[in-house]
NUMARKE-155222 format. One record per residue (C-alpha): residue number from 1; residue in three letters; x, y, z. Coordinates in nm, 4 decimals. Layout:
NUMARKE-155222
[NUM; ALA; [X; Y; Z]]
...
end
This chain:
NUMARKE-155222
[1; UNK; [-1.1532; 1.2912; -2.7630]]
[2; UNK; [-0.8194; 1.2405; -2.6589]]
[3; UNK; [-0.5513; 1.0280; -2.8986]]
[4; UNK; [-0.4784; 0.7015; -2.7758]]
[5; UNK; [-0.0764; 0.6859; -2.8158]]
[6; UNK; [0.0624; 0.3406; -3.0044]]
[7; UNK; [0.2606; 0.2409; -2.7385]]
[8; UNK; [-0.1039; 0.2398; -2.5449]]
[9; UNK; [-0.2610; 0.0366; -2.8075]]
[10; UNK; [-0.0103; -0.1964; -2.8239]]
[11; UNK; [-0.0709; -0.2830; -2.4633]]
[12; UNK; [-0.4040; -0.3013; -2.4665]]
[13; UNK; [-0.4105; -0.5534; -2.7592]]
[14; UNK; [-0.1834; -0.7895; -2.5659]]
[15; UNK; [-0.5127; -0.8377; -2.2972]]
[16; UNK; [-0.7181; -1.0562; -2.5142]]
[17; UNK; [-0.8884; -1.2905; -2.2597]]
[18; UNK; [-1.1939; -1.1097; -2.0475]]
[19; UNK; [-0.9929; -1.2551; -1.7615]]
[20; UNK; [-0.6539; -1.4450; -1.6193]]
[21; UNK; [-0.5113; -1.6265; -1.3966]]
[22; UNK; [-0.2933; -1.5165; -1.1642]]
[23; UNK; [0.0309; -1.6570; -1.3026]]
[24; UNK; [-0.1318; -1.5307; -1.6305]]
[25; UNK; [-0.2054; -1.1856; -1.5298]]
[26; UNK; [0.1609; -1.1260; -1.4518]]
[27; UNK; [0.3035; -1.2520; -1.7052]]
[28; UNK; [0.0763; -1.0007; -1.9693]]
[29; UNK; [0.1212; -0.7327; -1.6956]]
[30; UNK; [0.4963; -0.7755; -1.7582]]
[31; UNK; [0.4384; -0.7154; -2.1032]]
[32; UNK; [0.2906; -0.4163; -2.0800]]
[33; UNK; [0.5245; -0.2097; -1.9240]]
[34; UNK; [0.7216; -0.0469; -2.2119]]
[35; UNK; [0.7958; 0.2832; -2.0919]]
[36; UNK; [1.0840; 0.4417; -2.0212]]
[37; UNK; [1.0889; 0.4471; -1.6642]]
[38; UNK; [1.0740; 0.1793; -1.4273]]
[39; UNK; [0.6711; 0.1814; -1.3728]]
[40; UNK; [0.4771; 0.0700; -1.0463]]
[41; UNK; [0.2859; -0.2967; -1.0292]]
[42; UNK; [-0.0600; -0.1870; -0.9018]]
[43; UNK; [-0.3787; -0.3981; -0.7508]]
[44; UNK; [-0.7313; -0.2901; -0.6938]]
[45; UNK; [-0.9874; -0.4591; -0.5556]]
[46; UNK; [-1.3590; -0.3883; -0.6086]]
[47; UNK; [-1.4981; -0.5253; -0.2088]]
[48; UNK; [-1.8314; -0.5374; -0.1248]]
[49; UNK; [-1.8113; -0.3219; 0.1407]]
[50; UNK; [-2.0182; -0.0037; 0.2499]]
[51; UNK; [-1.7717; 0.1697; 0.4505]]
[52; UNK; [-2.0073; 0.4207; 0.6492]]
[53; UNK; [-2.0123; 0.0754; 0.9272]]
[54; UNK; [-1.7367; 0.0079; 1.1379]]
[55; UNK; [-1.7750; -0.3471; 1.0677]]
[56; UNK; [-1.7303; -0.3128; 0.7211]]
[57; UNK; [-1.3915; -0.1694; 0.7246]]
[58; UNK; [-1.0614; -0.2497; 0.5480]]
[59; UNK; [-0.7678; -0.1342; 0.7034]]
[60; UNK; [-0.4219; -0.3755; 0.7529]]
[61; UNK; [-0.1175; -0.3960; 0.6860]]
[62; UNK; [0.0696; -0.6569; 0.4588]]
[63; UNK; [0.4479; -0.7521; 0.4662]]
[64; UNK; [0.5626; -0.7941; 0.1156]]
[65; UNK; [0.7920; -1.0954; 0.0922]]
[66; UNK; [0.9881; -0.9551; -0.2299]]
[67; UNK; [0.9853; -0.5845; -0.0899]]
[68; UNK; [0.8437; -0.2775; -0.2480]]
[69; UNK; [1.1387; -0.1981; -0.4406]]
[70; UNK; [1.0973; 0.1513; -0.3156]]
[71; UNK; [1.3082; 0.3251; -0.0231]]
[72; UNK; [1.0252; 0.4936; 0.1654]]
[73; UNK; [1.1122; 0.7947; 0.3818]]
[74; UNK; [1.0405; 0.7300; 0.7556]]
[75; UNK; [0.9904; 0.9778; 1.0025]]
[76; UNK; [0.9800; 0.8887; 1.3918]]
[77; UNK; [0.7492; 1.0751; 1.6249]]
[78; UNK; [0.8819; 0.9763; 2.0449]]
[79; UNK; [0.8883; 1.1188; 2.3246]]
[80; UNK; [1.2110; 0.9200; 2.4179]]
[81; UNK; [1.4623; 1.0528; 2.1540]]
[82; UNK; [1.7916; 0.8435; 2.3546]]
[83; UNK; [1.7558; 0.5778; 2.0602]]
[84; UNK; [1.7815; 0.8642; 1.7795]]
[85; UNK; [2.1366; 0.7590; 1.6758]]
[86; UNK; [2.0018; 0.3484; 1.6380]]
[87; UNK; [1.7119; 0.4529; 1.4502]]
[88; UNK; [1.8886; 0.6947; 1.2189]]
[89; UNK; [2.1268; 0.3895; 1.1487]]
[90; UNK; [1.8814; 0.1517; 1.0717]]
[91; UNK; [1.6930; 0.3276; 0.7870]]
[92; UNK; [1.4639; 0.6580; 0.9864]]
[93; UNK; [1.4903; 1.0074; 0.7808]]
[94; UNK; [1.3889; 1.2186; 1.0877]]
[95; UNK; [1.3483; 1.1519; 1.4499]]
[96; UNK; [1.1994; 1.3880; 1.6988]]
[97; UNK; [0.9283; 1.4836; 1.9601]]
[98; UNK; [0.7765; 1.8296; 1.9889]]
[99; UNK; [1.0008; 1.9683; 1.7136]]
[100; UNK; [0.9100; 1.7284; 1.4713]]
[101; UNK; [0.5313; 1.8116; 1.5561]]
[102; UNK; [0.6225; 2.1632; 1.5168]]
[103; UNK; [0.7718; 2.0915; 1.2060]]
[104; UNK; [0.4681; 1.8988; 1.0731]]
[105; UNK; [0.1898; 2.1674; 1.1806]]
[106; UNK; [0.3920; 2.3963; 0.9343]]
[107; UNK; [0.2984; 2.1590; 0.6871]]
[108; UNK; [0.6338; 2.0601; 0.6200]]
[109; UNK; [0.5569; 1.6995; 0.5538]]
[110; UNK; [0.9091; 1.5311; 0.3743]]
[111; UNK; [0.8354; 1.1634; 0.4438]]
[112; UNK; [0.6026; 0.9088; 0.3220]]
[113; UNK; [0.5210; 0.7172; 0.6833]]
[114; UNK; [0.4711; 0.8430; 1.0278]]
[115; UNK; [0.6001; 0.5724; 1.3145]]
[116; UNK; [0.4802; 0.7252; 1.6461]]
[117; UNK; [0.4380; 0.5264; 2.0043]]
[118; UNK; [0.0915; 0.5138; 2.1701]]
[119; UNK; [0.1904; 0.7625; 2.4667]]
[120; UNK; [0.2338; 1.0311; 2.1771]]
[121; UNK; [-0.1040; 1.0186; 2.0210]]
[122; UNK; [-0.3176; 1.2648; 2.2044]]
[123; UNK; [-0.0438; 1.5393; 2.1089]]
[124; UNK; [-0.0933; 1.4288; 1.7420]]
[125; UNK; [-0.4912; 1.4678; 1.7623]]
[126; UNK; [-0.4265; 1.8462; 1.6595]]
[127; UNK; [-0.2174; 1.7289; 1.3100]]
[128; UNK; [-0.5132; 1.5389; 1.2066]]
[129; UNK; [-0.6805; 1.7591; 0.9622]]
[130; UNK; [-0.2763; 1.8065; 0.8070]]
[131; UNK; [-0.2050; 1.4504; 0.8266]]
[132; UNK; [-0.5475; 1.2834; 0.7941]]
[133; UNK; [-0.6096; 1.4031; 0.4336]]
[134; UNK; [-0.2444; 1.2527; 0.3471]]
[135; UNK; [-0.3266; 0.9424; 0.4903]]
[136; UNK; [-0.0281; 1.0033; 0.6814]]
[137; UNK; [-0.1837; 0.9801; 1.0483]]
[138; UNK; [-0.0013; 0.7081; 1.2847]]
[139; UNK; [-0.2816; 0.4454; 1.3481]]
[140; UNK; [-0.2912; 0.0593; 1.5546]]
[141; UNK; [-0.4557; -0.0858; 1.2589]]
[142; UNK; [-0.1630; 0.0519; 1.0224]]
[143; UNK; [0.1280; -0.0647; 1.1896]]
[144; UNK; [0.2156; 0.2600; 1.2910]]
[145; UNK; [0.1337; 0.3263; 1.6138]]
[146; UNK; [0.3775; 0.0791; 1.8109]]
[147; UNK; [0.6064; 0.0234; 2.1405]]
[148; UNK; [0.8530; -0.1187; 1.9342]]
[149; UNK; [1.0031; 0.1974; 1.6981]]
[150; UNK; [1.3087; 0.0292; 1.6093]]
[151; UNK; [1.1364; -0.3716; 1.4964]]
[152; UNK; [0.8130; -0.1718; 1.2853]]
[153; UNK; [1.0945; 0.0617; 1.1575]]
[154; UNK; [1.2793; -0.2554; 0.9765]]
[155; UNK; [0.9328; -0.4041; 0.9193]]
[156; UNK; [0.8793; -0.0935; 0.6576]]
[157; UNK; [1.1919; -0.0587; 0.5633]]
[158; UNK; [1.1710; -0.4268; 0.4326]]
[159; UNK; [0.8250; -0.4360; 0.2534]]
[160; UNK; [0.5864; -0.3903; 0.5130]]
[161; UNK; [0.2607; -0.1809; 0.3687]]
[162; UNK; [-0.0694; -0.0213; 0.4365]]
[163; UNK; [-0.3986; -0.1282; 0.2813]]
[164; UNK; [-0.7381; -0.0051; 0.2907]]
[165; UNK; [-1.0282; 0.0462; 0.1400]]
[166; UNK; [-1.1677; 0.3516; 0.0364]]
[167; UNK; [-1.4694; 0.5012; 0.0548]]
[168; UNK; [-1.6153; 0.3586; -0.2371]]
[169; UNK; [-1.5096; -0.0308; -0.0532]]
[170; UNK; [-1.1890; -0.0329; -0.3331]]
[171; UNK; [-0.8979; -0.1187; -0.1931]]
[172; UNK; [-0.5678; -0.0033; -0.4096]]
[173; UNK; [-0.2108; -0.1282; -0.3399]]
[174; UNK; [0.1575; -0.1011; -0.5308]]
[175; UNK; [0.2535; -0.4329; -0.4386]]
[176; UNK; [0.6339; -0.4086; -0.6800]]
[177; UNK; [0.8343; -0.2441; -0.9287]]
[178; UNK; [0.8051; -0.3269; -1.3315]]
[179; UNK; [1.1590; -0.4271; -1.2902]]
[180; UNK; [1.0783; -0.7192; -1.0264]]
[181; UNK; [1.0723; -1.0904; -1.1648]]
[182; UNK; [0.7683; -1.2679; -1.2820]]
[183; UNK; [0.7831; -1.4622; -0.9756]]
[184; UNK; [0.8877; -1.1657; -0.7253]]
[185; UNK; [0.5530; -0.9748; -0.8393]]
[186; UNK; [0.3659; -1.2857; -0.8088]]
[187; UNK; [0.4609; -1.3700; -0.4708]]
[188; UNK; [0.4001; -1.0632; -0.3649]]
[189; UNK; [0.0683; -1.0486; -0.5587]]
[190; UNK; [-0.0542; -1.3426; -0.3728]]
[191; UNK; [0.0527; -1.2312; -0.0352]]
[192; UNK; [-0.1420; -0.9071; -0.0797]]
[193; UNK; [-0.4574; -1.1272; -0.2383]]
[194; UNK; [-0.4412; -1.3734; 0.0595]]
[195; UNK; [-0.4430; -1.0597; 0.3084]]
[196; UNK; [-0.7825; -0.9099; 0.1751]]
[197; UNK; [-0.9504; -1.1983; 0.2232]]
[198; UNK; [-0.7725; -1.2986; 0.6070]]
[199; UNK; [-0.9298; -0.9516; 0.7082]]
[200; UNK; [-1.2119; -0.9522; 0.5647]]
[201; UNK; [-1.4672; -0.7197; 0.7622]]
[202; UNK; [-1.6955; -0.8949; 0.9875]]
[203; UNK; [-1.9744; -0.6851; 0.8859]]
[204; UNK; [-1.9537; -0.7845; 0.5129]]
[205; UNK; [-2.3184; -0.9333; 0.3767]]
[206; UNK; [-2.2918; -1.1441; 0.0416]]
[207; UNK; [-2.0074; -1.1621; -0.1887]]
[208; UNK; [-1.7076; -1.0123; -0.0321]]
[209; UNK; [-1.4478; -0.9717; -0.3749]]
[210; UNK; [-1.5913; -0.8220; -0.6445]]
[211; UNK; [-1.3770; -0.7895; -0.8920]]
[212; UNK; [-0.9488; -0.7744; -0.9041]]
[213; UNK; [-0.7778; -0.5827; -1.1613]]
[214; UNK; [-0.4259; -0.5255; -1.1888]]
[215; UNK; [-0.2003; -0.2968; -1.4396]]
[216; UNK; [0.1175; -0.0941; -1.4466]]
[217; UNK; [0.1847; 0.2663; -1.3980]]
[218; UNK; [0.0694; 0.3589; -1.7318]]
[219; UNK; [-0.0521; 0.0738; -1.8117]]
[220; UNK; [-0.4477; -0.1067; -1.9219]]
[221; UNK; [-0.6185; -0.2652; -1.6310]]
[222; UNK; [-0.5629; -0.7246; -1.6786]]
[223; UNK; [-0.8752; -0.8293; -1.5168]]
[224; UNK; [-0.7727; -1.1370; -1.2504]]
[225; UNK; [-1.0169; -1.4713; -1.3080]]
[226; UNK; [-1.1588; -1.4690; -0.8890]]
[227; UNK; [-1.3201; -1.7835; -0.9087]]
[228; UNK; [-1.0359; -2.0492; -0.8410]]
[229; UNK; [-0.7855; -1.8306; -0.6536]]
[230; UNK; [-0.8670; -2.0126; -0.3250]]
[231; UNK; [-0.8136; -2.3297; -0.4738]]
end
């Protein structure tokens, strides 16, 4: 059995309610970040939600209002590369067109989002089974398929994320940094919350959340009281 480590213990002892608030949850998740790096603020969401129907689906994106508090790595698929110099200035690590897809069928894959335009997409169809299993592939319902390359590049660049459940209808989202306020991580807590539920799946039958957990890094899992967050 593996040892439990004090510093482990000592967070799990400061969750002594079976559930919290939000305000509450923060506040203890707060607590419990006493490493000695600067640890991820992480939600999941148990949905009701078989995912083998279309209808039953989870997949948006959410525009943090406090940011991520991580610089994410763009890369910029288009066919018109005459606004390279404007999107390398505003934030994009690599812009290209059939070099870049070169570069990614090579599996060199050095960013953490893929912005493409629609007109690009059936050249992409052959990356899928390099860029699928990353989550990496440029999709309308992520954000990241767009006319606009240099608006959705500042969208990202300023908090804008990807959320979706998985095949087990959990949902799982970084929505801060350990080093955020109590209020920055709630704002942004609530923005993500109120996003599940404005896209919920049309295809969902009964109860829709089952259960919301949040928890650091390396952190224990604060389990968040569902039944007056809509009040």
């Amino acid at each position: 059995m593996p040892t439990i480590s004090k510093r482990t213990k000592q967070a799990r002892n400061l969750i002594i309610k079976p559930s919290y608030s939000l305000e509450e949850g923060v506040k203890i998740l707060k607590q419990t970040a006493t490493t000695k790096f600067v640890e991820s603020a992480e939600a999941h969401f148990n949905l009701n939600l078989d995912t083998k129907y279309s209808d039953q689906q989870l997949r948006t994106t959410i525009s943090l209002p406090r940011g991520t508090g991580k610089d994410i790595k763009i890369s910029i698929l288009t066919s018109d590369t005459s606004n390279t110099d404007t999107l390398m200035q505003n934030g994009a690590a690599v812009v290209g067109s059939d070099d870049l897809i070169e570069d990614i069928s090579k599996g060199n894959l050095d960013f953490d989002l893929l912005l493409t335009t629609p007109d690009m997409m059936p050249r992409l169809t052959k990356l899928g089974k390099v860029l699928g299993p990353r989550g990496l592939m440029p999709s309308t319902k992520a954000g990241t398929v767009t006319t606009d390359l240099i608006a959705s590049l500042a969208e990202f660049k300023a908090g804008k994320v990807e959320c979706r459940a998985d095949k087990t209808g959990v949902a799982h989202i970084l929505f801060g940094k350990m080093d955020f306020t109590e209020e920055a991580l709630h704002e942004n807590l609530r923005s993500v919350y109120d996003s599940i539920q404005t896209n919920k799946p049309s295809g969902v039958k009964g109860k829709y959340l089952k259960t919301f957990k949040i928890c650091t890094t390396m952190g224990p899992s604060i389990n968040i009281d569902i039944s007056n967050l809509d009040s």
